[in-house]
Wavefront OBJ file of the C-alpha trace (Angstrom):
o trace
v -124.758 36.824 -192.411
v -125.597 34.076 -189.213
v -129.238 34.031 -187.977
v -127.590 35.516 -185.254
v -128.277 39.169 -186.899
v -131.585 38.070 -187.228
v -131.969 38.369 -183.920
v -135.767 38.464 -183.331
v -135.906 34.676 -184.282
v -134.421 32.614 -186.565
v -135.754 33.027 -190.151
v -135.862 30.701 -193.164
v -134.593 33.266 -194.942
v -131.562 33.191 -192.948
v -130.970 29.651 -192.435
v -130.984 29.067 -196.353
v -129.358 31.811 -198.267
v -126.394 32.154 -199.944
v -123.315 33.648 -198.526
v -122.957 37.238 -197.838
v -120.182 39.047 -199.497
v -117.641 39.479 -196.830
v -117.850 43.531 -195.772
v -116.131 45.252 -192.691
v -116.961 48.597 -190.748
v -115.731 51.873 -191.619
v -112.667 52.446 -189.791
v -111.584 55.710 -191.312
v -112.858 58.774 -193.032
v -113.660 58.233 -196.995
v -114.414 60.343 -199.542
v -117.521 59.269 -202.089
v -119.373 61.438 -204.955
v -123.101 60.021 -203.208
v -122.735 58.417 -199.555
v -126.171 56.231 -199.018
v -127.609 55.227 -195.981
v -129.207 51.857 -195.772
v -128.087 48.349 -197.615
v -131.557 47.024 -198.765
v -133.339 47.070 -201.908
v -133.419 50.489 -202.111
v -129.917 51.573 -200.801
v -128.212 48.891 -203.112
v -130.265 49.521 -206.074
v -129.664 52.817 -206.061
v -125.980 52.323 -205.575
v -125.713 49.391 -208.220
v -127.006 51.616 -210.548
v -124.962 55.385 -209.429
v -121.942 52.940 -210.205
v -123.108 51.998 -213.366
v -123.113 55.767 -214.558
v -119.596 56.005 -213.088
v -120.394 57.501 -209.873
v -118.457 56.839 -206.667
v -120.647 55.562 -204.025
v -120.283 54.304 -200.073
v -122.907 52.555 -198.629
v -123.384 52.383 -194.695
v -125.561 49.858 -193.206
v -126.160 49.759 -189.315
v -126.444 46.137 -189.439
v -125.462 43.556 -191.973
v -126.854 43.577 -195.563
v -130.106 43.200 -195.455
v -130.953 43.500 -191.980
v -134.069 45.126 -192.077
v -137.244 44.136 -194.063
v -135.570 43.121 -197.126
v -133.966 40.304 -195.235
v -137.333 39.543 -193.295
v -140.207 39.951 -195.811
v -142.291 37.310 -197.554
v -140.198 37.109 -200.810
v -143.198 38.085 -203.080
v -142.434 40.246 -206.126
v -145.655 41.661 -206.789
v -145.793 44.285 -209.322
v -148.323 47.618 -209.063
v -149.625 49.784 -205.639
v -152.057 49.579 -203.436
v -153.309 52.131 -206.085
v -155.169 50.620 -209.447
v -154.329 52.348 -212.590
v -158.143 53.928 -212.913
v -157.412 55.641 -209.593
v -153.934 56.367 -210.291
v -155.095 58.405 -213.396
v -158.060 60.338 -211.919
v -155.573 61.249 -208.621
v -152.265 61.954 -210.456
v -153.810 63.260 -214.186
v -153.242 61.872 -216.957
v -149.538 62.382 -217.490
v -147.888 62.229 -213.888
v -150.802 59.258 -213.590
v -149.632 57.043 -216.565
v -146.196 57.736 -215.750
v -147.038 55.873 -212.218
v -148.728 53.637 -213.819
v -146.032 52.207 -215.778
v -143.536 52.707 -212.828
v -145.786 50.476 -210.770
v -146.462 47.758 -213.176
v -142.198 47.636 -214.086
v -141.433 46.740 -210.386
v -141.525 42.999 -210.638
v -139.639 43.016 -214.024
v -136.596 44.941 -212.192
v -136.193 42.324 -209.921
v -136.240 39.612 -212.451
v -133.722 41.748 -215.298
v -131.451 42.158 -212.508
v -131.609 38.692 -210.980
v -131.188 37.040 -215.021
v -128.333 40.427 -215.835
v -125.676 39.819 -212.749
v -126.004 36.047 -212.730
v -127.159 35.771 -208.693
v -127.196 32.889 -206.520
v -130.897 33.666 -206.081
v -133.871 30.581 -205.782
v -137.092 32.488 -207.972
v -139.956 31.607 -209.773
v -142.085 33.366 -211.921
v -145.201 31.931 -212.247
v -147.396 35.004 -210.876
v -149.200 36.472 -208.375
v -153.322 35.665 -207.554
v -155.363 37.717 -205.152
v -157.817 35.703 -203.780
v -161.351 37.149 -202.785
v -162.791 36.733 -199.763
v -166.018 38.528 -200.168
v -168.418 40.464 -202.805
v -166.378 43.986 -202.337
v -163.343 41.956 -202.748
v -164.803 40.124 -205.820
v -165.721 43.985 -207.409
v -162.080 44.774 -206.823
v -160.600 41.563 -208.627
v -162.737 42.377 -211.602
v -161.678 46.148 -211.946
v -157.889 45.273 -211.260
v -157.946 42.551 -213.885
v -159.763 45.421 -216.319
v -157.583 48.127 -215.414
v -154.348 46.299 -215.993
v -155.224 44.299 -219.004
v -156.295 47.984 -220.528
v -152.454 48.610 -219.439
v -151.638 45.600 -221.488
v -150.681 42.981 -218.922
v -152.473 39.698 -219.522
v -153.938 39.719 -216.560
v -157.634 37.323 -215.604
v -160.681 37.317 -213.743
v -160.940 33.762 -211.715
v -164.197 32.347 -210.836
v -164.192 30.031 -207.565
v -163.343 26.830 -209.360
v -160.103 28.263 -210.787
v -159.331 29.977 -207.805
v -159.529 26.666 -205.891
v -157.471 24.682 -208.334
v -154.558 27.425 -208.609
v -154.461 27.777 -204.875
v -155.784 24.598 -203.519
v -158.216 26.099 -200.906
v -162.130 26.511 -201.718
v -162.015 29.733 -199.205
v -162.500 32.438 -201.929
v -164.978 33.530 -204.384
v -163.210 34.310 -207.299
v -160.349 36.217 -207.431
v -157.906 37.712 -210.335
v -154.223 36.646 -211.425
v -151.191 38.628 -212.863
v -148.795 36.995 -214.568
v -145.799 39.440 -213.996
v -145.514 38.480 -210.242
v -143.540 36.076 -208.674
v -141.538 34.922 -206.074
v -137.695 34.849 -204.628
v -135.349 34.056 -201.623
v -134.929 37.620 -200.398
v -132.045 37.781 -198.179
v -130.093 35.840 -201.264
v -131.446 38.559 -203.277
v -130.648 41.246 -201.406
v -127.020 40.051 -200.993
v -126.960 39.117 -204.200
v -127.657 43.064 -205.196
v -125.030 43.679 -203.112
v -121.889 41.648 -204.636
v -123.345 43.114 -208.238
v -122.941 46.602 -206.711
v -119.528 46.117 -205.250
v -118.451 44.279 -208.450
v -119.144 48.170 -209.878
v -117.150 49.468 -207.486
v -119.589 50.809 -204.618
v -117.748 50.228 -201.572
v -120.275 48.696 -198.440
v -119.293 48.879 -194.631
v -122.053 47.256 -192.574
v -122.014 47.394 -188.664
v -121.387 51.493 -189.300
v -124.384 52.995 -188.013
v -124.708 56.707 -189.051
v -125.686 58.993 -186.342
v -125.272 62.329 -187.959
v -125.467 63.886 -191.307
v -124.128 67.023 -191.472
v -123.816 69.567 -193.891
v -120.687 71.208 -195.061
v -118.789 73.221 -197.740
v -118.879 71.321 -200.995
v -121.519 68.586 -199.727
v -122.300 66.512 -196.424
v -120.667 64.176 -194.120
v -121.858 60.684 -192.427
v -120.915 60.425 -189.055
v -121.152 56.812 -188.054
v -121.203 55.825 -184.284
v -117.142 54.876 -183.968
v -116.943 58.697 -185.370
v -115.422 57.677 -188.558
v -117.115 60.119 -191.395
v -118.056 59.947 -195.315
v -117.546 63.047 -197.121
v -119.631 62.977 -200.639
v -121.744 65.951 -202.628
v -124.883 64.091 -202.451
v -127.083 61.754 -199.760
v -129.215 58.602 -200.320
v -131.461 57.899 -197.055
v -133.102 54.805 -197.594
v -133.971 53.244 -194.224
v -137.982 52.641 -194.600
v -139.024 50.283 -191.749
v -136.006 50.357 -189.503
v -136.190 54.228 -190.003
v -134.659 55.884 -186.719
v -134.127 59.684 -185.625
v -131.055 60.517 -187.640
v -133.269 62.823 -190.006
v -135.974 65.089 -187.841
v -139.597 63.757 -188.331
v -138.809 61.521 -190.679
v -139.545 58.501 -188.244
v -143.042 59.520 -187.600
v -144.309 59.896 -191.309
v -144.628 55.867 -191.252
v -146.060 53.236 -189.610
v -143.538 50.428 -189.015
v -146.241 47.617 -188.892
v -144.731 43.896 -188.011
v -144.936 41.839 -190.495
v -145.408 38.058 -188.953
v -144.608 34.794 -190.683
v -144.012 31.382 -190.566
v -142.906 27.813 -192.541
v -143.151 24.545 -192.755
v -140.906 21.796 -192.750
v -140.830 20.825 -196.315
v -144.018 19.449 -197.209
v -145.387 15.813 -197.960
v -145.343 15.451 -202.064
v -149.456 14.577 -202.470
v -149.708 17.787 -199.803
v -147.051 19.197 -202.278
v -149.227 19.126 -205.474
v -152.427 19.931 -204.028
v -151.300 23.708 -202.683
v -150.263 26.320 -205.432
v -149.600 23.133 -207.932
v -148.433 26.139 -210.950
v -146.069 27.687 -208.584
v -147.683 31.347 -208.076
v -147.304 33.713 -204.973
v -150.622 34.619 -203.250
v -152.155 37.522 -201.198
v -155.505 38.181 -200.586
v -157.738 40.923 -200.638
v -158.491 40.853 -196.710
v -157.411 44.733 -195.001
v -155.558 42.241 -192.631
v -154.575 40.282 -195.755
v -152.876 36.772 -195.346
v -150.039 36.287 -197.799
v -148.342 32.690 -198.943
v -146.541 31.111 -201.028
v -144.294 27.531 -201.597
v -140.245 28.491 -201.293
v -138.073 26.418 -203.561
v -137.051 23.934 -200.294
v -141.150 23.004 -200.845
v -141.904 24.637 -197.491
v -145.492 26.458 -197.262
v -145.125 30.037 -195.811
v -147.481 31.954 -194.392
v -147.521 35.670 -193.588
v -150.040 37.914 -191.954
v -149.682 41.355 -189.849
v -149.468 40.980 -185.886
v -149.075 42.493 -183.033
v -146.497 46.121 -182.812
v -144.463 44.804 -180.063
v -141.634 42.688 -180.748
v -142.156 39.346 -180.237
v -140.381 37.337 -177.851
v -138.875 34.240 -179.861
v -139.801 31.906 -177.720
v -143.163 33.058 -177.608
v -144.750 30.937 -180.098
v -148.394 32.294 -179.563
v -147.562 35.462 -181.386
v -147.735 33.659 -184.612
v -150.463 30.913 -183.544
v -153.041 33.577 -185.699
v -150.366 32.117 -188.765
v -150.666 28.726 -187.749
v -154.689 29.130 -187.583
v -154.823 30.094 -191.052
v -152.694 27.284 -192.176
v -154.962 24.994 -190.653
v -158.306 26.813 -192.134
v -156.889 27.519 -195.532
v -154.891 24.666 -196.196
v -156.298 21.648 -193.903
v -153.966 19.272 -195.643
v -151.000 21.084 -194.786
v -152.446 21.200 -190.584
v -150.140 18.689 -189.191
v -146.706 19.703 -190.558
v -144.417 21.172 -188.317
v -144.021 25.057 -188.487
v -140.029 24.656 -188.518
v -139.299 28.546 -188.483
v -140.843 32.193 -187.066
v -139.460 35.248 -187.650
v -141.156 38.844 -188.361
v -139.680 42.188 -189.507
v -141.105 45.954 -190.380
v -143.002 47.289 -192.860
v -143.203 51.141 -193.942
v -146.649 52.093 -194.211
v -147.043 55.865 -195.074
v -150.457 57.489 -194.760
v -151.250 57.748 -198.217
v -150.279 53.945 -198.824
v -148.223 55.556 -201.741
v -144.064 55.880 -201.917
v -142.965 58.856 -200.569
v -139.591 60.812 -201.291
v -138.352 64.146 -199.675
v -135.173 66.345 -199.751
v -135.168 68.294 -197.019
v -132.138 69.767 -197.927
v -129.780 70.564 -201.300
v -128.160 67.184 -201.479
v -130.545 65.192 -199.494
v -132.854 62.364 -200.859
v -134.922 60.158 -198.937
v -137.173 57.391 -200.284
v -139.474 55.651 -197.607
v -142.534 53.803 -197.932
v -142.885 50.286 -199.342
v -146.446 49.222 -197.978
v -145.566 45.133 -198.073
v -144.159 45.223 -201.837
v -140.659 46.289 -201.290
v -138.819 43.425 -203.085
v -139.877 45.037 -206.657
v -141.148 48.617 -205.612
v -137.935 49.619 -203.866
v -135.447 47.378 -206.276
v -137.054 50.008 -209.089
v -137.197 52.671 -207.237
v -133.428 52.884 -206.897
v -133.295 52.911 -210.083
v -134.954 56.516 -210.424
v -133.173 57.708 -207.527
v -130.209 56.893 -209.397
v -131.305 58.137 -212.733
v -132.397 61.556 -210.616
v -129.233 61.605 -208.695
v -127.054 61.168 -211.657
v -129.035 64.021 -214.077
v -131.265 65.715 -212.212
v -134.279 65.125 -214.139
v -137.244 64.685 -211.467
v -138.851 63.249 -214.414
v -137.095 60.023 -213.793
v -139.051 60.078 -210.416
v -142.298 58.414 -209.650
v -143.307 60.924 -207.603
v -142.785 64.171 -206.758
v -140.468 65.290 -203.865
v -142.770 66.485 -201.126
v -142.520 68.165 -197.248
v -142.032 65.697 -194.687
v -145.492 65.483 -192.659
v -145.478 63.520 -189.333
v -148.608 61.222 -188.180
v -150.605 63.707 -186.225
v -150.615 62.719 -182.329
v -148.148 60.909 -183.368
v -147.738 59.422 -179.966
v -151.314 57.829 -180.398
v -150.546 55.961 -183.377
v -150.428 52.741 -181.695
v -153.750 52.780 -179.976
v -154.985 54.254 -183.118
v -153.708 51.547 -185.106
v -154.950 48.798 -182.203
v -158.456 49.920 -182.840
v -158.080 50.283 -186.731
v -157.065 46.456 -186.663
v -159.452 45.444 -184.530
v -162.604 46.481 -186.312
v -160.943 45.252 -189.566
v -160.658 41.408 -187.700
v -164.234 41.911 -187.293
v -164.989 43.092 -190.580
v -162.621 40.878 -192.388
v -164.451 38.061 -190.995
v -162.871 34.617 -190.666
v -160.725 33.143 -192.646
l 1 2 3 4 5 6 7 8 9 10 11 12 13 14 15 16 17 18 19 20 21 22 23 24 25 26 27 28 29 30 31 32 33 34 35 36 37 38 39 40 41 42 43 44 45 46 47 48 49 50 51 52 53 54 55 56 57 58 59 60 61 62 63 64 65 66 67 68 69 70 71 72 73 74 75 76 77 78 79 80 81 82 83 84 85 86 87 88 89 90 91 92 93 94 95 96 97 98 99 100 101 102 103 104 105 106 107 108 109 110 111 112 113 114 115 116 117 118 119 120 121 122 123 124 125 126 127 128 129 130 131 132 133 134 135 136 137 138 139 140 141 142 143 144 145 146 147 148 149 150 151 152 153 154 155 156 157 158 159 160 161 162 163 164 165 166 167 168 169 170 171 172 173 174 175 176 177 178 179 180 181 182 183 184 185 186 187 188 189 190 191 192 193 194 195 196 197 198 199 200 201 202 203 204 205 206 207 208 209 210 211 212 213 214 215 216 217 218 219 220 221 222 223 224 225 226 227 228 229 230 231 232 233 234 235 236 237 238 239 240 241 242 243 244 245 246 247 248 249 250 251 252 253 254 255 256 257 258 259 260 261 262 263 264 265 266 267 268 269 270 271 272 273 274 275 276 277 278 279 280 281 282 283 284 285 286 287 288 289 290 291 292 293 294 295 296 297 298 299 300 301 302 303 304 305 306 307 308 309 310 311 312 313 314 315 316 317 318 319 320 321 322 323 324 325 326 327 328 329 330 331 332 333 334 335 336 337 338 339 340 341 342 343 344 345 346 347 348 349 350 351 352 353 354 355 356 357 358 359 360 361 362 363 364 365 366 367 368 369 370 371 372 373 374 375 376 377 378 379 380 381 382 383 384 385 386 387 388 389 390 391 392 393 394 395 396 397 398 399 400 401 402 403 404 405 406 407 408 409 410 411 412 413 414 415 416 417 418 419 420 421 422 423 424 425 426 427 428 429 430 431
């Protein structure tokens, strides 16, 4: 894929990863056992995996491979939800809870088992993720994550301020925790590296097909695209999240499709090198309007942060200044090197912050919701769709299919939002 599919601005992501597996838009009506809609994590996961049981799968992609947020996001494989696995338990119960639990805290090692299984062309580290904290609440939260997940198991550990500072190379937090299972990757080689795995199984991929209807008929469905060639299968994966449009009713306005802003460096200067995230980890912090970063494996610093709903204007370079601030003020040493690349994609934020699938219909699954950790919650979640697809077991599901439920005033979301944001800049506090 060319940056030029990327067309919001050119990303790093983009200008660095491997080649994409050559595909071609569907020209003529096919028949498939499961047609899925979408060619990111999700949509390729799931495929990779219905091919591996022997199922006959077509995936259509509006775009190229990996269009959407799994070509655009920070490239942080952080395992677990929003969710701890206290709360998890004492929302969910103790079965359906653990059973999240363990879903949650497998996401990161999906990535990683798939990355080592098929061989791919994909730049990764696995050094884990910290959470830095920024104030006392956030300090109370680092020490009941670290408990709750190293009562899971994990080796997780509380950081004092010291640590913190040497593991991240800013003195900006009070403490913070770190889990070892997280880590980071080159996304858009990721997600095209899921892709040539699933093909090599024999799911066929036509990109630049944008479905416009799905409609049901004797035996199964059919996927119209917009050049009115159609896929005829039993069964339907909808896995659009972010870039989620009208083709199913309501299903657009059950999310909030939140930018996600970023930036990087030109590669930095060795002694700056060393001094920022010197073990190789991923961070995020604890903020509401949390600041994510990381060093990619070209020794660029990235920085990510939400911004504004509207889409940016590339050569706009103010919409990301609030990125280049927080380089400056976390990392000083790092002030004065070039930002060489902006970009920014979607994020699906439902209203429970929790993954949500539906079927609306017999034959109809749709997964959407990855709330900023997509690269390992939607890689494993195809996984149970596929293990639910191919049996029918809803055990292999995370959660339970529910109803779709819009955002109510719907239409007001964005001013709603607007204000939400604002009063958590001001509660936040600086960086």
């Amino acid at each position: 894929m060319s940056q030029a599919f990327f067309p919001l601005s050119p990303s790093l992501w983009a200008a660095t990863a491997a080649p994409a597996p050559e595909t071609v838009a569907l020209q003529e009506d096919k028949k498939a056992d499961v047609v899925i809609v979408g060619a990111g994590f999700c949509g390729l996961s799931t495929a990779l995996h219905l091919a591996e049981r022997g199922v006959r799968v077509v995936v259509l992609e509006a775009e190229e491979i990996g269009f959407g947020g799994s070509g655009r996001n920070g490239g942080q494989v952080i395992p677990g939800l929003k969710y701890d696995p206290s709360e998890l338990l004492a929302k969910f119960g103790p079965e359906k809870g653990q059973r999240l639990v363990d879903f949650a805290g497998s996401t990161a090692d999906a990535v990683f088992d798939l990355i080592a299984k098929h061989k791919m062309d994909v730049p990764h580290v696995r050094q884990g993720w910290i959470q830095g904290s920024h104030n006392p609440e956030a300090l109370k939260m680092a020490e009941r994550r670290s408990r709750d997940w190293s009562a899971q198991g994990v080796a997780a550990r509380l950081l004092d301020k010291a640590e913190t500072a040497r593991l991240l190379g800013t003195d900006k937090y009070l403490g913070g925790w770190e889990d070892p299972r997280g880590g980071g990757v080159q996304p858009l080689s990721y997600v095209r590296g899921l892709a040539r795995a699933a093909m090599a199984a024999g799911v066929v991929i036509h990109t630049r097909s944008p479905v416009k209807q799905l409609a049901q008929v004797k035996g199964g469905w059919q996927a119209v695209t917009a050049g009115g060639a159609r896929v005829s299968a039993e069964r339907v994966v909808l896995c659009t999240n972010g870039y989620t449009d009208g083709l199913w009713p309501q299903l657009k306005k059950t999310i909030i499709n939140a930018n996600s802003f970023q930036i990087a460096t030109e590669p930095l200067p060795e002694s700056v090198r060393r001094a920022i995230l010197p073990g190789g980890q991923v961070s995020s912090d604890a903020r509401n309007l949390l600041l994510y970063y990381r060093i990619d494996h070209t020794g660029r610093l990235l920085m990510g942060g939400r911004g504004s709903f509207a889409e940016p204007d590339p050569a706009d370079r103010g919409a990301w200044a609030h990125l280049e601030g927080a380089v400056a003020k976390l990392f000083p040493q790092a002030a004065k090197v070039p930002i060489a690349y902006r970009w920014c994609g979607h994020v699906a934020v439902t209203r429970d912050y929790l993954p949500h699938l539906h079927e609306p219909a017999p034959g109809l699954l749709i997964d959407i919701g990855c709330m900023g950790r997509g690269v390992g919650l939607q890689t494993r979640m195809g996984q149970a769709l596929a293990a639910y697809v191919a049996t029918g077991d809803k055990t292999a599901l995370p959660v339970a299919p529910s109803v779709i439920k819009p955002f109510p005033f719907f239409g007001l979301r964005l001013a709603y939002v607007s204000a939400v944001i604002a009063w958590y800049r001001m509660t936040d506090g600086g960086v």
